[in-house]
C-alpha positions, -999 to 999 in steps of 0.1 A, spaced: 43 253 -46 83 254 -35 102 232 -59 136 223 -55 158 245 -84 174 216 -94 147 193 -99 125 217 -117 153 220 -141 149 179 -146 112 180 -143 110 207 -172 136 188 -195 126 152 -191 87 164 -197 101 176 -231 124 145 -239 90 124 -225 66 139 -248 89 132 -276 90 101 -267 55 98 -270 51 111 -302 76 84 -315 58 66 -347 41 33 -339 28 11 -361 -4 -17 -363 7 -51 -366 -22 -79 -377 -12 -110 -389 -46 -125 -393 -83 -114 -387 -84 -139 -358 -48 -123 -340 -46 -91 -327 -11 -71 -317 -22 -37 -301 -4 -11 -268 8 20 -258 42 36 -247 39 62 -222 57 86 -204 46 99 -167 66 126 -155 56 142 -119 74 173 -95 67 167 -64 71 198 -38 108 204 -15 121 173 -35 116 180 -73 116 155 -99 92 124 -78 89 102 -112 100 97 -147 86 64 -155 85 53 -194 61 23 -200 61 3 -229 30 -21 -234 18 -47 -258 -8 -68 -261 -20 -98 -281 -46 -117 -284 -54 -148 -305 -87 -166 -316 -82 -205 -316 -119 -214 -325 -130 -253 -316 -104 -273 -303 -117 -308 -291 -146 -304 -263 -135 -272 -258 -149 -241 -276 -146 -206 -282 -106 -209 -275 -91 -177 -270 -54 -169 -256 -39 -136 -240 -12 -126 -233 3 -87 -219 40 -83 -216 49 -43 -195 82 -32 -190 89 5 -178 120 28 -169 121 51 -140 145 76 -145 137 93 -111 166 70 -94 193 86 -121 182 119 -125 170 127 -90 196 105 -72 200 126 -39 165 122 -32 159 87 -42 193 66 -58 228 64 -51 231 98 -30 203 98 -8 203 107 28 233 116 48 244 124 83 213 127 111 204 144 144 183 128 170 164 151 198 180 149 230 167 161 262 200 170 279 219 184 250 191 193 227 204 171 199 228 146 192 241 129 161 234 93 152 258 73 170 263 96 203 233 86 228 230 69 262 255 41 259 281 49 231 318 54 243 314 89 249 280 87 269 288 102 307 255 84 318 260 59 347 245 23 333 247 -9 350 281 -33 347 272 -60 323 247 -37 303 253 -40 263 239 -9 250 257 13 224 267 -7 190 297 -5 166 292 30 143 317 13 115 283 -9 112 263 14 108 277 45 100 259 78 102 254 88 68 231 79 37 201 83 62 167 100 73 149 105 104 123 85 105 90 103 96 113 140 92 92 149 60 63 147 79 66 160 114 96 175 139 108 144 168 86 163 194 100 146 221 93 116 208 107 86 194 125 89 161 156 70 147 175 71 118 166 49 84 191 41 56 173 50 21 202 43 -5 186 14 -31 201 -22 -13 229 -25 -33 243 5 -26 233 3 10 216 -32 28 211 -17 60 174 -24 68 166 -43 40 143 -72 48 157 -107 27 130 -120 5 103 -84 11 116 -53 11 151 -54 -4 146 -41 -38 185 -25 -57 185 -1 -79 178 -18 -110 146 -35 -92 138 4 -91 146 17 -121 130 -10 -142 101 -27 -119 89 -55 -139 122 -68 -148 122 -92 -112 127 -128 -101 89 -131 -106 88 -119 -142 64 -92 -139 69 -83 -173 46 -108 -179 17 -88 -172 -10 -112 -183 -8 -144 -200 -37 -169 -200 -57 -190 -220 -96 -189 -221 -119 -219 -232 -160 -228 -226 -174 -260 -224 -210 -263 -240 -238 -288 -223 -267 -300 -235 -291 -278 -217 -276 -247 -230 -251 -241 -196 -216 -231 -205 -184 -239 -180 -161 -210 -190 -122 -208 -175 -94 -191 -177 -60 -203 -168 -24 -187 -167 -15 -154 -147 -42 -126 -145 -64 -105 -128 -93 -114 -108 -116 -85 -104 -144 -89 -73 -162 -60 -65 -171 -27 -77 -149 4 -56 -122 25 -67 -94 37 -42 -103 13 -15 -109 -24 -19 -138 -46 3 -140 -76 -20 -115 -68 -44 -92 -82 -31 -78 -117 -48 -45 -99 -64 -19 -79 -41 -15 -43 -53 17 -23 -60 11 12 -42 48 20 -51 39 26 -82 18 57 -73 -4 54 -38 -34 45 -36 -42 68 -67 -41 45 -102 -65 27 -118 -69 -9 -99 -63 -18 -134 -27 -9 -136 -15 -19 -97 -32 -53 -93 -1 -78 -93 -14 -107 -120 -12 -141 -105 -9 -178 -117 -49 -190 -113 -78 -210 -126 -109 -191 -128 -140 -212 -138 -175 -198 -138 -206 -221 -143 -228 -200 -164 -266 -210 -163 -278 -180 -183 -316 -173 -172 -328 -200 -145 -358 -208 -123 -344 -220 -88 -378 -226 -74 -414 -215 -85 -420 -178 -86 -386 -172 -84 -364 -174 -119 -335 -148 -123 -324 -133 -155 -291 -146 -147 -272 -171 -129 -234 -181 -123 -212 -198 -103 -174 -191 -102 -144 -207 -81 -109 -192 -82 -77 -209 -72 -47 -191 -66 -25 -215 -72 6 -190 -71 33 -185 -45 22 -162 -20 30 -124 -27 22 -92 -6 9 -60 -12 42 -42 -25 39 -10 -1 70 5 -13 109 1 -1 119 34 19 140 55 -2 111 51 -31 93 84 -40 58 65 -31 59 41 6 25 43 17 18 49 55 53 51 57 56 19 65 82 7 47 106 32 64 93 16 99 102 -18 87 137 -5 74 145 15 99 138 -13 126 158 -40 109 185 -16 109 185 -15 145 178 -52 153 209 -60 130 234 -34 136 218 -12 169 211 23 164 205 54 183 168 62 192 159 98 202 137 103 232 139 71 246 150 69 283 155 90 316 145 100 344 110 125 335 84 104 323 89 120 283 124 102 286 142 127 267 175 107 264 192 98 228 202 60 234 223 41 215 208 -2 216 231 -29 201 225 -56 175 192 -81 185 178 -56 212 148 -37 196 138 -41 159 126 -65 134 148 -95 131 132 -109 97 102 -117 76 81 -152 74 76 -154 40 51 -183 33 67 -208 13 48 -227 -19 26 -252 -5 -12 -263 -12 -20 -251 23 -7 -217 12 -26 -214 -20 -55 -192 -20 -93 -204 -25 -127 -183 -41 -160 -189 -44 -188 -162 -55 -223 -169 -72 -236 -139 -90 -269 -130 -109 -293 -108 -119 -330 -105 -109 -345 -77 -129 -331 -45 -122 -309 -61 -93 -275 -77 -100 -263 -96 -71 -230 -114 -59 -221 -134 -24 -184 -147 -24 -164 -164 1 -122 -165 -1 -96 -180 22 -61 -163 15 -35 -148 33 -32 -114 44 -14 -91 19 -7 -66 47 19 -71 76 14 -83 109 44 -72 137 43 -103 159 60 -96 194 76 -126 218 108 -131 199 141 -140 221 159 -105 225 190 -95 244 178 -71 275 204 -42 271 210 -36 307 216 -71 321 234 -85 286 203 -115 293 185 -133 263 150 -139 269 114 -132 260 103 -100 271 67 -86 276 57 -60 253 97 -53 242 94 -32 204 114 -67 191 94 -84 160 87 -107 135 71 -98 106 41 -125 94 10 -129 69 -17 -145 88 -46 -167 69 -75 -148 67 -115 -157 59 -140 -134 42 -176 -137 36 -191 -108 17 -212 -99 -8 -228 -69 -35 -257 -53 -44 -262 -33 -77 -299 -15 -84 -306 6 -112 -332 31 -106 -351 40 -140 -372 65 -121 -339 86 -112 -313 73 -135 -294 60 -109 -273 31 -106 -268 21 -66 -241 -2 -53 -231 -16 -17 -206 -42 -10 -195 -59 25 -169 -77 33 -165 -100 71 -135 -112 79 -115 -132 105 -80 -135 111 -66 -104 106 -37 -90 134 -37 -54 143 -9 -36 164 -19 -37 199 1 -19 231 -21 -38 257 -11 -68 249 23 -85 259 30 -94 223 22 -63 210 -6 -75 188 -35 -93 189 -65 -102 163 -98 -93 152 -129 -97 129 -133 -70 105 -165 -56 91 -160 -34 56 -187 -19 33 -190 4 7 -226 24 -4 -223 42 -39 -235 60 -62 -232 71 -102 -252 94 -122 -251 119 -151 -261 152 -145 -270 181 -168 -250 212 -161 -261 239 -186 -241 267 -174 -212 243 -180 -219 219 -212 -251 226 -229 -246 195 -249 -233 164 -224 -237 158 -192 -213 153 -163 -208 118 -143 -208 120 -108 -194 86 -84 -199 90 -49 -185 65 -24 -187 59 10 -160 33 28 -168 23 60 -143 0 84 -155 -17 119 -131 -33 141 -155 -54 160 -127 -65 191 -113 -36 190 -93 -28 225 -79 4 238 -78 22 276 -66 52 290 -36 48 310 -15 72 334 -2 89 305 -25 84 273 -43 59 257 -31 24 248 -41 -1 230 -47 -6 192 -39 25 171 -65 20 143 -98 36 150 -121 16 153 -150 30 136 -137 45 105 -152 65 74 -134 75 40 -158 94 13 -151 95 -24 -163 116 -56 -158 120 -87 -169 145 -114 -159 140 -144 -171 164 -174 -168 157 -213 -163 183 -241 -156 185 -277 -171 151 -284 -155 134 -254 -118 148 -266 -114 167 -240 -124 155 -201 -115 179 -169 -126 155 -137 -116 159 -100 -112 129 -77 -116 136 -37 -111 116 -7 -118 125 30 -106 103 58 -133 111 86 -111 103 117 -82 109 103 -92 146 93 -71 142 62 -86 148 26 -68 142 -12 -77 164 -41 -66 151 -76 -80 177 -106 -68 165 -141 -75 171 -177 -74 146 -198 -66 157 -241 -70 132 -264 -54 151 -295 -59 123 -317 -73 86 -317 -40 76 -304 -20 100 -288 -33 112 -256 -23 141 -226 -31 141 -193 -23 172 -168 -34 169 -135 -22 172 -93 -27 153 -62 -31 178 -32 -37 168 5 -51 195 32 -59 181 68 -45 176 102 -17 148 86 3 133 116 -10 121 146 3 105 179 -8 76 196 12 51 224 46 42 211 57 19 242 85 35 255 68 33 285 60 -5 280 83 -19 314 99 -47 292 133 -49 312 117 -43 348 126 -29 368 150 -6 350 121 4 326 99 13 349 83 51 339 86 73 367 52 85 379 32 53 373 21 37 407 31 -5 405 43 -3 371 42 -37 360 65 -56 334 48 -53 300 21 -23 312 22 6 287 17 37 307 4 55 275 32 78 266 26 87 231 46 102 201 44 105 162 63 73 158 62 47 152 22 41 153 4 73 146 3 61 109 -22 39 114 -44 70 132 -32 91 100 -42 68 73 -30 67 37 -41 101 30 -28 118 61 6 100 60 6 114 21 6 151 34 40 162 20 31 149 -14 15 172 -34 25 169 -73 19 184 -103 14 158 -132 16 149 -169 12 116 -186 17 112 -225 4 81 -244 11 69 -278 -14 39 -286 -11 18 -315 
C-alpha cells in the first residue's frame, strides 16, 4: 500500500504519542455500593492509502450509573447517564487533506481543448462560443474562486466525458462555499471535536429508568431522557433498527451500531406480562408490549460533510458541490455541444442548476416520531412485530423549484432541470423478527423484514426528478461455533452469516436513445455478511475477519483485526478495511434531460421532448447509488490501531 511520505511520518508518531496516551493511569471511583463511575479513553489512529494520516481521534468516556431503590409507586429506580467527548487531530496534523489547506486549483474535461480550469467554460468572458443575447451563463470567479477545491468524485474515477464539477472541501469557516445552513455546514472545531455541538452530543446517554408493579405480577417498565433504542438484530445494515439516526462520519458503515447511533430525547415503555396464556392451547413463555416516542427534534443520518476523511456514497460532496453552484455558478465539465456526449466545459451562474437549501423539519408534535412492537417468546422461538411512523433519516432531492433558464435569462419551473430542494419525507414501516434456536445443530437462526411506504428515490423519468416507492427489506442469519482443531484445539470459533436483501417494489427504469433512465438504485439488491471470529489464550487474544459483498454492485469489504487484551483494562486492536470490486459505476446523469427546450435538445434523438432524458450516462452524479457504500469506499483502504484504557 502507497502512503503518502508525509503522512506516514504523522501516522507513525501520533500512534506512539496515542498509545501513551492510553497507558495514562486511571483510577476507580465508587462512592457508594448503589453508584457506579466506570469508562475508557482511547485513542484510534488509522493511514489511509495516497492520503496518509485518515484519523487521530482521542475519546474520553465516562459513565455512571445510580440505584435509587423505591421511590413512591415507582420501583426499581435506576438513573444513567454517558457523557463522550473526542479529539480528531486528523484536521491539524493532516490539514492539506482534510483542514485548513485542502484542495486547490481544478481542471474540468473539455471536449475542444481537452481541459480547462474552473472558471474558463462555455460562457465565461473568454468563451469564443456563440450563445444567445440575453443568455446569463458564466458567474463571477471572485465568488467563487478556483482554489481550495476537488473534482467531484476525482479519488474515485477520471471525468470520462462526463459530468464533473468542482467542490470546495476547506472546513466552513475557513471556506462556506457549499455548505448547506442547518445540515451539512460543520467548521473546524465541529470536526475536530464532534460532540462538542449545538445539540450537546457530549451527552451521550442520560435517562432515568423506573417499573411499576401490579397486582397480577405485570410490570410497566420505562425509560425516559436521551438514549438508544435498539430494534432488530443486524450488524452493518439496518431493517428495523432504525429509531436513532447514525453518524457514518465517524467511520462508514464499519463501527459497532453501538458507538454511531445518535441518542435521542424519548420515552420507552414496555408492558411486561412475563409468561401468559392468550387463548387455550396457546400460552407463551413470554410476552411484552413496548411503545416509543421520539419526542426529539428531528435529526438525520450524519453522512459526513465533504472534506471529512469518511462521506459515505460520496454524497456529501454532491450536496456541496451543488449548492456551490446554485449559489455562486460554477463550471461543469462535459456538459453541452453539438455531439450527443456534449463535451463542452460550461460555466452556469448563481440559481441555475444546484441545490438552493435544505427543509429541515422544525419541532412540532406532527414531527415527532411514534413505535410500537410486541415481542415474546414461545419455546425455542422469540418473536417481535413493530410498527414506526418517522421521518426519513436519508435525503430526498426534490425537483420543480423556480430556476433561471441560462439562455433566455427567464425564471420558471422547468421539467427535469438538475435544480433541488433537499427534504425528509414521513415514512411508515411494518416489520417484524424471528429468532429459532436449533438444539439439534446448535444453531441460532434470525430473519427480520421491514415494509415501508414513503420513501423518495432519485428518478430521471420523471419531470421532478424523483418520485416514491414502497420498500421491502429482510435479513436471514445465522451464528454458530465451530470446532477448528487444526486451528484451536481448545475453543471454538463463532461464525455470523448475514444475508441483506432490498426490493424496490415501484421501481421505474427504460432504455432510451442513449442508455437507460430512470431510477439509479437496483431494484433487486443483495449484500452478504460474515464473520469469524476465533479466541485464544483464554479469550485475550481474538483475530476475526468481517466481509461484505454488494451483489449488484460487484463490490466487496474485507476488515481482518486482532484484538489484544494485555490486561483487564488496557486493550489493542490492529486491524484494515480493504475493498476489491468493480467500484464506480455510471448510470443517466440528465444532461440530456431537454429542460430549456429547444436549446437542450440532444442531437440524435428524434422529437426530443422538454423534460425526456435521452439516457446519456456518466459517473456523476448518480452512479453512487449503482455503487453502494462499499463500491463508493474503493479508495479507502486503511491500516488500523485502536488503544483502550478502561477504568
Amino acid at each position: 500500500m502507497q502512503i503518502k511520505t508525509r503522512g506516514l511520518r504523522f501516522w507513525c508518531y501520533t500512534l506512539a504519542g496515542g498509545a501513551s496516551l492510553a497507558l495514562l493511569p486511571m483510577t476507580t471511583t465508587v462512592a457508594a455500593e448503589d453508584t457506579r463511575f466506570n469508562g475508557y479513553v482511547e485513542n484510534a489512529t488509522y493511514g489511509r492509502e495516497g492520503v496518509g494520516l485518515s484519523k487521530f481521534r482521542n475519546t474520553l468516556q465516562l459513565e455512571a450509573q445510580k440505584r435509587a431503590g423505591d421511590m413512591g409507586i415507582f420501583s426499581n429506580v435506576r438513573f444513567n447517564a454517558i457523557l463522550r467527548g473526542s479529539y480528531d487531530g486528523v484536521y491539524d496534523l493532516n490539514d492539506d487533506e482534510y483542514g485548513r489547506n485542502a484542495g486547490g486549483p481544478i481542471q474540468l474535461q473539455d471536449l475542444a481543448q481537452g481541459s480547462v480550469p474552473h472558471g474558463s467554460g462555455v460562457g465565461s468572458p473568454a468563451s469564443a462560443i456563440p450563445l444567445p443575447p440575453g443568455n446569463t451563463f458564466g458567474f463571477d470567479t471572485t465568488q467563487n474562486p478556483n482554489d481550495g477545491m476537488v473534482v467531484l468524485g476525482e479519488h474515485l474515477h477520471g471525468q470520462d466525458n462526463g459530468v464533473a464539477f468542482g467542490v470546495p472541501v476547506r472546513p466552513c469557516d475557513k471556506d462556506d462555499r457549499g455548505c448547506i445552513q442547518g445540515y451539512l455546514d460543520k467548521d473546524s472545531n465541529e470536526m475536530r471535536f464532534q460532540e462538542f455541538n449545538d445539540r450537546a452530543d457530549f451527552i451521550r446517554e442520560l435517562y432515568a429508568d423506573f417499573d411499576i408493579n401490579f397486582s397480577n405480577g405485570n410490570i410497566l417498565s420505562t425509560r425516559v431522557g436521551k438514549q438508544q433504542v435498539i430494534w432488530g438484530r443486524t450488524d452493518l445494515f439496518r431493517v428495523l433498527d432504525v429509531i436513532n439516526p447514525v453518524d457514518f462520519s465517524r467511520n462508514n458503515i464499519y463501527d459497532e451500531l453501538e458507538d454511531i447511533r445518535i441518542p435521542m430525547w424519548m420515552v420507552r415503555t414496555d408492558y411486561r406480562m412475563g409468561p401468559t396464556e392468550v387463548f387455550d392451547g396457546l400460552a407463551f413463555d413470554d410476552l411484552n408490549f413496548q411503545v416509543v416516542w421520539n419526542f426529539d427534534k428531528f435529526r438525520p443520518h450524519d453522512i459526513g460533510q465533504c472534506g471529512q476523511p469518511n462521506v459515505i456514497l460520496d454524497a456529501g460532496c454532491f450536496f456541496r458541490g451543488m449548492n456551490n453552484l446554485w449559489e455562486n455558478g460554477g463550471t461543469v465539465a462535459n456538459f453541452a455541444g453539438a455531439t450527443p456526449d456534449g463535451g463542452l466545459a460550461t460555466d452556469f451562474g448563481p440559481g441555475q442548476i444546484g441545490i438552493r437549501k435544505a427543509h429541515m423539519p422544525s419541532w412540532s408534535l406532527s414531527n415527532t416520531q411514534l413505535g410500537l412492537k410486541m415481542e415474546g417468546v414461545y419455546g425455542d422461538l422469540g418473536f417481535s412485530l413493530n410498527a414506526l411512523t418517522y421521518r426519513s433519516q436519508l435525503p430526498s432531492l426534490r425537483g420543480g423549484i423556480p430556476a433561471q433558464n441560462a439562455f433566455t435569462g427567464e425564471t420558471g419551473v422547468w421539467p427535469s432541470l438538475i435544480a433541488f430542494d433537499i427534504h425528509f419525507p414521513r415514512v411508515n414501516l411494518v416489520g417484524g423478527s424471528l429468532d429459532y434456536y436449533s438444539q439439534g445443530i446448535d444453531t441460532v437462526f434470525r430473519v427480520e423484514t421491514a415494509y415501508t411506504s414513503g420513501e423518495e428515490f432519485a428518478n430521471t423519468l420523471r419531470e421532478r426528478l424523483y418520485s416514491e416507492s414502497d420498500v421491502l427489506r429482510y435479513v436471514i442469519g445465522a451464528d454458530k461455533n465451530i470446532f477448528i482443531p487444526a486451528l484451536n484445539e481448545n475453543q471454538a470459533f463463532l461464525f455470523s452469516g448475514q444475508i441483506f436483501g432490498q426490493h424496490i417494489l415501484d421501481h421505474e427504469r427504460e432504455q432510451r436513445t442513449y442508455g437507460e433512465a430512470g431510477i439509479p438504485d437496483w431494484e433487486h439488491n443483495w449484500t452478504a455478511t460474515l464473520l469469524i471470529k476465533g479466541f485464544y489464550m483464554n479469550g485475550r487474544l481474538s483475530p476475526q475477519l468481517i466481509t461484505a459483498h454488494d451483489f449488484r454492485a460487484q463490490a466487496t469489504a474485507l476488515a481482518p483485526s486482532v484484538e489484544w487484551l494485555v490486561t483487564d483494562r488496557f486493550k489493542l486492536t490492529a486491524g484494515g478495511n480493504f475493498k476489491v470490486g468493480t467500484g464506480a459505476r455510471k448510470f443517466d446523469d440528465c444532461r440530456s434531460c431537454n429542460p430549456w427546450d429547444p436549446f437542450t435538445q440532444t442531437p440524435g434523438v428524434v422529437g426530443h421532448q422538454p423534460g425526456e432524458s435521452a439516457g446519456l450516462s456518466g459517473y456523476e452524479p448518480l452512479g453512487r447509488f449503482q455503487s453502494g457504500p462499499i463500491g463508493m469506499a474503493q479508495k479507502e483502504d486503511e491500516i488500523q490501531l485502536t488503544a483502550r484504557y478502561s477504568f
